[in-house]
PASEVO-67485 format. One record per residue: residue number from 1; chain; residue in three letters; x negated, y, z negated of N, C-alpha, C in turn. Coordinates in steps of 0.1 Angstrom, whole numbers, plus 2048, in hexadecimal, padded with zeros to 3 digits. Layout:
N
REC  pos  unit  code   nX   nY   nZ  caX  caY  caZ   cX   cY   cZ
REC  NUM     A   ALA    X    Y    Z    X    Y    Z    X    Y    Z
...
END
This chain:
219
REC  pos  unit  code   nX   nY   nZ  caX  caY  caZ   cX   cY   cZ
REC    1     A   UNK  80A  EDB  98E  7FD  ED8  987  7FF  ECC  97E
REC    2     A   UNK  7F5  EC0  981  7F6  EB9  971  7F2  EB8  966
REC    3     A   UNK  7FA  EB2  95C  7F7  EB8  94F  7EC  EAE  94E
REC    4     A   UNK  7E3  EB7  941  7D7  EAA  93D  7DC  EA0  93D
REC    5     A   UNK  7E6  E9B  937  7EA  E90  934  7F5  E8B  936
REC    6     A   UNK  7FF  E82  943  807  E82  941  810  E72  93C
REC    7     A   UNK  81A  E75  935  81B  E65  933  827  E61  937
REC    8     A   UNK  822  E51  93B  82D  E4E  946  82F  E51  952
REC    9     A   UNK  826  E53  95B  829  E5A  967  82E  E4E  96F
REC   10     A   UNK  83A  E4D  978  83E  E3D  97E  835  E3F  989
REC   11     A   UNK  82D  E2E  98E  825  E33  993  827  E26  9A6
REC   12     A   UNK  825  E2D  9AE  82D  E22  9BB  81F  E1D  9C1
REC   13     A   UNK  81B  E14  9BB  80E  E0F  9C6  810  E0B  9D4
REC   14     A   UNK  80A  E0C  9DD  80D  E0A  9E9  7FF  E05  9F1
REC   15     A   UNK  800  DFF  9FA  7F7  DF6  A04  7ED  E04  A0C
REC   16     A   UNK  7ED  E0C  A0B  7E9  E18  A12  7E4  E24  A08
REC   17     A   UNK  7DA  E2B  A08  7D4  E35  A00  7DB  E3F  A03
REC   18     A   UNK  7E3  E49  9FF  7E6  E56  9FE  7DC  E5E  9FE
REC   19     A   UNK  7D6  E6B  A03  7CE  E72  A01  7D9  E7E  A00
REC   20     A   UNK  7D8  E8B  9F9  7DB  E98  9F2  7E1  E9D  A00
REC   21     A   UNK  7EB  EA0  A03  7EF  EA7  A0F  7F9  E9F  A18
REC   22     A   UNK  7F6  E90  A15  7FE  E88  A21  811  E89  A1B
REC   23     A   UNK  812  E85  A29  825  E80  A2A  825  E74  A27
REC   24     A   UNK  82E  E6F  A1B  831  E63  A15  83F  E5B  A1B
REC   25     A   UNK  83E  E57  A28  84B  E4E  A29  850  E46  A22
REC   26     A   UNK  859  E40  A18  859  E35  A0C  866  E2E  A15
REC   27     A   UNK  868  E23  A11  873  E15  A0E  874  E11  A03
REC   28     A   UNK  881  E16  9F8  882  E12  9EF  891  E05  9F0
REC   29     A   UNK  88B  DFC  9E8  895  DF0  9E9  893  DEA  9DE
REC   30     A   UNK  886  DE7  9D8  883  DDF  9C9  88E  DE8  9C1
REC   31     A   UNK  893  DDB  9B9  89D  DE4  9AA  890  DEA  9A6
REC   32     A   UNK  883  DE7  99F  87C  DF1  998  87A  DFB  99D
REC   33     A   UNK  874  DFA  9AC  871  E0C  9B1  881  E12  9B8
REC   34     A   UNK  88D  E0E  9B3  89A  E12  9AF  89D  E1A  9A8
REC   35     A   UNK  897  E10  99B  898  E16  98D  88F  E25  98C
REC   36     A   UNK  884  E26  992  876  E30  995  87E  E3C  999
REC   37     A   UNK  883  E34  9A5  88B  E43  9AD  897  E49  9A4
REC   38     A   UNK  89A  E43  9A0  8A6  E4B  997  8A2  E53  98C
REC   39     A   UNK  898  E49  984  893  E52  977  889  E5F  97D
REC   40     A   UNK  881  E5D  98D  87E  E6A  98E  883  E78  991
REC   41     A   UNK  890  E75  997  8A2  E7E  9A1  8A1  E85  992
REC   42     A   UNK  89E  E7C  986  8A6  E85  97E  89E  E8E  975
REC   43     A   UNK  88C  E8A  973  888  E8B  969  881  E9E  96F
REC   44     A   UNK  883  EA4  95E  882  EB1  961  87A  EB7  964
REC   45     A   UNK  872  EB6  967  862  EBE  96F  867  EB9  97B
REC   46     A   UNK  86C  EB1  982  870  EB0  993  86A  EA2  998
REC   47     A   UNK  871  E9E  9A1  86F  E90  9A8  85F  E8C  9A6
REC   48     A   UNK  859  E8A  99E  849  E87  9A1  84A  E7A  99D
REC   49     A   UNK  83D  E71  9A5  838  E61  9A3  828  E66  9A3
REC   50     A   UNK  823  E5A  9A4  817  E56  9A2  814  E4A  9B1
REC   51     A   UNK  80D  E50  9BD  80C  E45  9C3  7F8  E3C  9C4
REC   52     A   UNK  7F9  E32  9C3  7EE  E2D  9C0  7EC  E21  9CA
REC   53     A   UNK  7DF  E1F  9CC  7D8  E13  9D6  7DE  E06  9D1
REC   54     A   UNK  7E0  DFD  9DE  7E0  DEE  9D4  7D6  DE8  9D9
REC   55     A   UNK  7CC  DE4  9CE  7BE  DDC  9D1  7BF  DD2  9D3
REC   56     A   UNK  7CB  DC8  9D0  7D0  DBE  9CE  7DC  DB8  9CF
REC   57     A   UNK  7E0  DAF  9D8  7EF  DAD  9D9  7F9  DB8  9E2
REC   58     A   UNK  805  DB8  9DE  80F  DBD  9EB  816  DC7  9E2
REC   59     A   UNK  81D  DCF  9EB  825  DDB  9E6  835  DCF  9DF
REC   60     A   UNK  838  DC6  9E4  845  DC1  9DD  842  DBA  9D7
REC   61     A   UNK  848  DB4  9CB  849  DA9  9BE  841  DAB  9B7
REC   62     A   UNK  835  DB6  9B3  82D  DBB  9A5  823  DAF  9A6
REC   63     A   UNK  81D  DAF  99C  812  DA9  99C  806  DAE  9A4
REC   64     A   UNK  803  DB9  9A8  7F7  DBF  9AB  7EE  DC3  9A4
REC   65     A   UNK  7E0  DC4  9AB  7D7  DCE  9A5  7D5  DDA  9AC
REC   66     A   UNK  7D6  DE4  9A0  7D3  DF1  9A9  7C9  DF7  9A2
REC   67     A   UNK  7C6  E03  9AA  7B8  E0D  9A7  7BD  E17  9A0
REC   68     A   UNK  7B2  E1C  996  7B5  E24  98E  7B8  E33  991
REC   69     A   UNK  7B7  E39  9A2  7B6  E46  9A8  7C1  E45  9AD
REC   70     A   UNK  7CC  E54  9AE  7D4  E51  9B7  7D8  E61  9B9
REC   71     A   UNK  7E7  E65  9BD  7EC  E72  9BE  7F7  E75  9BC
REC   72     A   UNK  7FE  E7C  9B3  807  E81  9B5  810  E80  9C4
REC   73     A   UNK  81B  E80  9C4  829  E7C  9CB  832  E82  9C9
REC   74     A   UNK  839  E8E  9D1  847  E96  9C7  84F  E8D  9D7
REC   75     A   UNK  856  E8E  9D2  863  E87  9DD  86E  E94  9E0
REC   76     A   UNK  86D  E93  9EC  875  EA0  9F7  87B  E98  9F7
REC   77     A   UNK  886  E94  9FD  88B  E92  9FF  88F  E7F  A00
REC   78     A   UNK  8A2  E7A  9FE  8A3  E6C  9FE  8B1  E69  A03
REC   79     A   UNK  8AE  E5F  A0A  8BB  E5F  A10  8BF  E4C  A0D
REC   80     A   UNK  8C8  E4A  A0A  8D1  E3F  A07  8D3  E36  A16
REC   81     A   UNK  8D0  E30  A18  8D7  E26  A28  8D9  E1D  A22
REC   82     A   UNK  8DB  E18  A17  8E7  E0C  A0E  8E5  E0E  9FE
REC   83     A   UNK  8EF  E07  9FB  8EC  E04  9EA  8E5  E02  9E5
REC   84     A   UNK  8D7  DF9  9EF  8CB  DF7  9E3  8C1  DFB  9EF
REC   85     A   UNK  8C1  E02  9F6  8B8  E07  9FF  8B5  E18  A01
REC   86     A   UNK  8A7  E1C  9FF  8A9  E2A  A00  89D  E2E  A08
REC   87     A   UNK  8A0  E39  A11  88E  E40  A17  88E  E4A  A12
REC   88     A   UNK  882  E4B  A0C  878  E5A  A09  872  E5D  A11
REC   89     A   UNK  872  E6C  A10  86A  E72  A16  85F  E7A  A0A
REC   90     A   UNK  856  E7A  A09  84E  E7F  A00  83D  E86  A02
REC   91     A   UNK  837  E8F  9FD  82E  E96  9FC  824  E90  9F7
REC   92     A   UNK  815  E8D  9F8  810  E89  9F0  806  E97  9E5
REC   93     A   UNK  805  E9B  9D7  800  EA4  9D4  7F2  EA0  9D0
REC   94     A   UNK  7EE  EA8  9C3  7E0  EA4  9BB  7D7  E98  9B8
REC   95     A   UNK  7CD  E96  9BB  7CA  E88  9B9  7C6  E83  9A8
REC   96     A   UNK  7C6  E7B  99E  7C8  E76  994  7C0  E69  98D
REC   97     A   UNK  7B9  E6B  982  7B4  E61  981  7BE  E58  977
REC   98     A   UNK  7C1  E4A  974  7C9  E41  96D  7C4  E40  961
REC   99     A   UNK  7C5  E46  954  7C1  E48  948  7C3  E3A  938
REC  100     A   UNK  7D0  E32  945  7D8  E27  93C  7E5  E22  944
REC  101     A   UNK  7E5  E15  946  7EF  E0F  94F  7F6  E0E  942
REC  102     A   UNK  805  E12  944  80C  E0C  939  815  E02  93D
REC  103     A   UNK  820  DFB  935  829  DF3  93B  831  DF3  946
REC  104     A   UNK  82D  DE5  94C  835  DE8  959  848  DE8  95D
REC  105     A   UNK  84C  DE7  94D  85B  DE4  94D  85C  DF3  94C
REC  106     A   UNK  867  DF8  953  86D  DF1  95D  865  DF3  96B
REC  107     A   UNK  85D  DFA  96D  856  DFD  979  849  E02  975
REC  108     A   UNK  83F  E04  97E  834  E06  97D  82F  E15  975
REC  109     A   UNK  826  E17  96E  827  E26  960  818  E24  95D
REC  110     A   UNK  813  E33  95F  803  E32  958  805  E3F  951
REC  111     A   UNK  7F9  E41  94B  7F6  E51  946  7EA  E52  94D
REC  112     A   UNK  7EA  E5C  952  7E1  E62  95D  7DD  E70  95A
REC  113     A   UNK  7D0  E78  95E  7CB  E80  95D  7C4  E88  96B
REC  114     A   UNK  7C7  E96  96D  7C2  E9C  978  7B5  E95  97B
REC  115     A   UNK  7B4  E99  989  7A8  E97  990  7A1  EA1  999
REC  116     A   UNK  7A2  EAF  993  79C  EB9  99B  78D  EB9  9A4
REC  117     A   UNK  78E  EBD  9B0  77F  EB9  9B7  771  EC7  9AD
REC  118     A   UNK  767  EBF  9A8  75B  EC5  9A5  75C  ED3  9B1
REC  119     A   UNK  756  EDD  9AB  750  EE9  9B0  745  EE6  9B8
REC  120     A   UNK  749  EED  9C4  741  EEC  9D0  740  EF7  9DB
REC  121     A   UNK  734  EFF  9E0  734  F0A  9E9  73F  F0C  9F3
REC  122     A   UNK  74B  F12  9F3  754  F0E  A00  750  F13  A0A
REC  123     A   UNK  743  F19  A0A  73F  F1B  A1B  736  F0F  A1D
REC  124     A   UNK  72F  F07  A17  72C  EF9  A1B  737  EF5  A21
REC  125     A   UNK  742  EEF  A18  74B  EEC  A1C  752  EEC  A2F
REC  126     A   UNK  755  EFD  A2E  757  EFB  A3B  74F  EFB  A43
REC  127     A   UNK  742  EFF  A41  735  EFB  A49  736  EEA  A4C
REC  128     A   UNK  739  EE1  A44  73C  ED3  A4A  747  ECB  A50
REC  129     A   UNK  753  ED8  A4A  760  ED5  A52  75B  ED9  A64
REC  130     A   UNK  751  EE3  A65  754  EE7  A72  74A  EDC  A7C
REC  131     A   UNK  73E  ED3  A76  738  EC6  A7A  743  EC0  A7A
REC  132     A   UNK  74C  EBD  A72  756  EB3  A75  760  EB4  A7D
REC  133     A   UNK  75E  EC1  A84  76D  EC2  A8D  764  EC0  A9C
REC  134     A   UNK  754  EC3  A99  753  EC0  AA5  74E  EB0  AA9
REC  135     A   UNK  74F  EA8  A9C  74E  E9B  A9F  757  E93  AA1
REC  136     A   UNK  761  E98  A9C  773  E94  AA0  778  E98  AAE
REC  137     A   UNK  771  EA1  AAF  774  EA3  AC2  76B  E98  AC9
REC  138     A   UNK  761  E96  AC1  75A  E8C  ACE  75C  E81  ACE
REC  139     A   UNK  764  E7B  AC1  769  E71  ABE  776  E6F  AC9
REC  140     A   UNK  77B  E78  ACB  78A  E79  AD4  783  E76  ADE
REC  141     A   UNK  778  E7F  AE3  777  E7C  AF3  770  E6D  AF4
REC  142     A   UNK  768  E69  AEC  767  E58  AEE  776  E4B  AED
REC  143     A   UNK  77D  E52  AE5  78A  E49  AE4  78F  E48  AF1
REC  144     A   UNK  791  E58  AF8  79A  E57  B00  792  E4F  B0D
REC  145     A   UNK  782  E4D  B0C  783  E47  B1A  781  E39  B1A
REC  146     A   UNK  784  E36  B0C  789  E26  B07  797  E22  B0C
REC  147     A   UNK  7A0  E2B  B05  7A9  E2D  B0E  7AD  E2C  B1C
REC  148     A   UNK  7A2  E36  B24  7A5  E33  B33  7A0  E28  B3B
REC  149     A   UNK  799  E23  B32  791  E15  B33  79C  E08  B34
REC  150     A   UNK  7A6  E09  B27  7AB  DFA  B26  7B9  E04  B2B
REC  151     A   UNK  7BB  E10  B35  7C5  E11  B3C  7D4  E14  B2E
REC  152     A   UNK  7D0  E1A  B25  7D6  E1F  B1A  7DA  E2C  B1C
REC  153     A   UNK  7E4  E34  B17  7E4  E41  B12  7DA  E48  B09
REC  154     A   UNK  7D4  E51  B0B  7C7  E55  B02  7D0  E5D  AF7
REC  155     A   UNK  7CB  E5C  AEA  7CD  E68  AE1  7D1  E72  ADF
REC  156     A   UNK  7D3  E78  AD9  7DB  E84  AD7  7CB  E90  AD4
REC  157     A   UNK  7C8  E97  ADB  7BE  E9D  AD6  7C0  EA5  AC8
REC  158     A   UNK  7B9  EA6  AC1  7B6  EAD  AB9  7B9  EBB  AB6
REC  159     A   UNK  7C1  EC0  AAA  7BF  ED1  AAF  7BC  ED2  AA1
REC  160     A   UNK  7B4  EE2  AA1  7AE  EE2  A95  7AF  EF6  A90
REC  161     A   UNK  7B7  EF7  A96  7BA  F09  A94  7C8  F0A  A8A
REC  162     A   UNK  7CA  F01  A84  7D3  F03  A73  7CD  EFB  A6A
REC  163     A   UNK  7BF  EF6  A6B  7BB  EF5  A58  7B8  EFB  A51
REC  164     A   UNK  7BE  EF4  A43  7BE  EFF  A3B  7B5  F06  A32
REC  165     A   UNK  7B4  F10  A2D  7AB  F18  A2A  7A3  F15  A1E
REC  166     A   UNK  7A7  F0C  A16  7A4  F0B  A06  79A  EFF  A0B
REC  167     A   UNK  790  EFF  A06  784  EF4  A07  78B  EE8  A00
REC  168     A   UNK  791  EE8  9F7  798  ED8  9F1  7A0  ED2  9F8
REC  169     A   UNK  7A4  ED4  A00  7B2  ED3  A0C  7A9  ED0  A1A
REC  170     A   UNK  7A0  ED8  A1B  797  ED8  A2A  798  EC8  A31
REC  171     A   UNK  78C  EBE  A2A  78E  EB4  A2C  794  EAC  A2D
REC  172     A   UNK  79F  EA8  A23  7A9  EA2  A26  7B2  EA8  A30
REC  173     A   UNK  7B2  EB2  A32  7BC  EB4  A3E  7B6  EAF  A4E
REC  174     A   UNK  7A8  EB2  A4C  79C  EAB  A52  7A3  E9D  A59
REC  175     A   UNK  7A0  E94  A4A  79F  E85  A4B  7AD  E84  A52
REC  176     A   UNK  7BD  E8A  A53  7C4  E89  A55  7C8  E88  A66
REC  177     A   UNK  7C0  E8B  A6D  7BE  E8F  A7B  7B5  E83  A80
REC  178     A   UNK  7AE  E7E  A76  7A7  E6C  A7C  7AA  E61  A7A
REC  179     A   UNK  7AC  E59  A7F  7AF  E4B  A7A  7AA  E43  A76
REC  180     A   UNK  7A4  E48  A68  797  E3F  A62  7A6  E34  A5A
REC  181     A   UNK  795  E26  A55  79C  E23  A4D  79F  E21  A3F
REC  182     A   UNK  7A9  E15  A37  7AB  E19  A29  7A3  E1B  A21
REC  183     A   UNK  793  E0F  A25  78A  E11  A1B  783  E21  A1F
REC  184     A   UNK  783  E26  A26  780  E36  A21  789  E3C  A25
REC  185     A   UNK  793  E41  A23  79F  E44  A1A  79D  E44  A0B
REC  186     A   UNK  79B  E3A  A06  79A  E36  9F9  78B  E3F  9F8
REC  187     A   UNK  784  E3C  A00  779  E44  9F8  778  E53  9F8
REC  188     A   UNK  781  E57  A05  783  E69  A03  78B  E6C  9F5
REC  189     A   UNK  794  E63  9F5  79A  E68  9E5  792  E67  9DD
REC  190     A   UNK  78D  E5C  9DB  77F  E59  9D3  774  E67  9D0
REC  191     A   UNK  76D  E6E  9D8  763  E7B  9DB  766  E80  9D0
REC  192     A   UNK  75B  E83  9CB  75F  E91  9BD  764  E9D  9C3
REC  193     A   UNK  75E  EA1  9CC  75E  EB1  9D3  75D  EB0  9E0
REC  194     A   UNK  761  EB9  9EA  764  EBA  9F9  759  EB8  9FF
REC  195     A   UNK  749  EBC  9F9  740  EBB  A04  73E  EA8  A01
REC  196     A   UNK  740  EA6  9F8  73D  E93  9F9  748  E8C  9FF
REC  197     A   UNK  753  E95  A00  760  E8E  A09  75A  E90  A19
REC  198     A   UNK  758  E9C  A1C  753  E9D  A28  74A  E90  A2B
REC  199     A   UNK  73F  E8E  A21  73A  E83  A25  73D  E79  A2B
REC  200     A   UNK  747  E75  A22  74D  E66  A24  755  E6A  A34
REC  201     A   UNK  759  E75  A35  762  E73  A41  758  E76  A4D
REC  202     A   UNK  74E  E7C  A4D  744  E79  A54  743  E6B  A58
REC  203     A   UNK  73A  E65  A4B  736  E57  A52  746  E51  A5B
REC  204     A   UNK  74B  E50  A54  75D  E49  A5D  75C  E4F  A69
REC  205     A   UNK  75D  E5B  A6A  75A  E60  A7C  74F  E58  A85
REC  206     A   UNK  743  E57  A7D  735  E50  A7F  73A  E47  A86
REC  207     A   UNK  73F  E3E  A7D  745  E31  A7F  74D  E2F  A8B
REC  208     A   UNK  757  E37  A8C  75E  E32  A93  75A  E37  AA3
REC  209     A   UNK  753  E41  AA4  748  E45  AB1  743  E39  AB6
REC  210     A   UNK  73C  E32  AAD  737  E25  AB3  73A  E1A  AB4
REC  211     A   UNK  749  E15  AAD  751  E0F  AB6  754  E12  ABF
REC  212     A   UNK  758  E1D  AC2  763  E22  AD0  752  E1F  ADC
REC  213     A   UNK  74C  E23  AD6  73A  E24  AE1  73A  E11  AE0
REC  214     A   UNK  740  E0A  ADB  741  DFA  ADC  747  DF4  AE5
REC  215     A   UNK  74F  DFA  AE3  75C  DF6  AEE  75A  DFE  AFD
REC  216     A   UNK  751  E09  AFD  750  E0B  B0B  745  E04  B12
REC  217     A   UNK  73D  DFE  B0D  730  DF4  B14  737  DEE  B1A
REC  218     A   UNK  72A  DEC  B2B  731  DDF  B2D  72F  DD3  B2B
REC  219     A   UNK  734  DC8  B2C  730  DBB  B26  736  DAF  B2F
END
């Protein structure tokens, strides 16, 4: 759980949105997110970061802009393959709003505050997870005859008989099964509550239906 208020949380911006549930592959090599990794190994509530959007600029040499939304990070696991090189493997947890960037020496540090999703009917909820599973299936069967069109491997179909039960989780586990992109990503973390997440991952399915229905015309 996070505290109202935490201070200092080290925070790893990255080129890609985390959403609550995902697997965090890392490459650590900067001395600063060096220095991150070590002060997290050790600090006593357990391996946690802060991972956040970059609006702006690149994950190496600093000087970015980032967004004020992001999620908790506990790090499973790290394995060393040199002296200044390490892979994580990591979880992404709760999502968070940025309360105060503080200094970036030695690495990146905000104070942040929970971001609990607003109260919302969870039988709406799964009432729109179950439109979205059946529009993610139809999304598959248009991919795949894109696929047999440009003579590709089709897709991995979809399976949808282990999502999870808790309405806050629904969706994103949802969104995790399509290949939308960052700018909605960013805006599923963005939703106050699951039925406006559904939204957003709605229209993205929308979307990408009618590209795939693009690419099958002939021309």
């Amino acid at each position: 759980m996070i505290p109202a208020r935490t201070a200092a949380l080290p925070i790893f911006p990255l080129v890609s949105t985390a959403l609550p549930g995902d697997r965090l592959p890392l490459q650590v090599f900067e001395a600063r997110f060096r220095d991150l990794l070590h002060d997290c190994m050790k600090a006593p509530d357990g391996p946690w970061f802060g991972a956040v959007l970059i609006a702006r600029g690149s994950e190496v040499g600093g000087g970015d802009e980032r967004t004020d939304v992001g999620v908790r990070a506990h790090i499973d696991r790290q394995l060393a393959v040199g002296p200044r090189l390490f892979h994580l493997r990591c979880t992404a947890g709760a999502r968070f709003r940025v309360r105060d960037w503080l200094d970036d020496d030695p690495y990146p540090r905000a104070e942040i505050e929970p971001w609990p999703d607003s109260p919302v009917d969870a039988a709406a909820v799964r009432r729109a997870a179950a439109e979205l599973t059946g529009e993610i299936t139809a999304l598959h069967g248009l991919l795949a005859r894109v696929a047999e069109r440009q003579a590709r491997p089709a897709p991995p179909r979809p399976r949808f008989d282990d999502l999870p039960a808790d309405p806050g989780d629904l969706i994103y586990d949802l969104a995790r099964r399509v290949g939308i992109g960052a700018a909605d990503r960013f805006k599923l973390l963005c939703a106050p509550d699951p039925l406006t997440r559904a939204q957003v991952l709605a229209e993205a399915v929308d979307t990408a239906q009618d590209v795939a229905r693009f690419h099958l015309l002939d021309h």
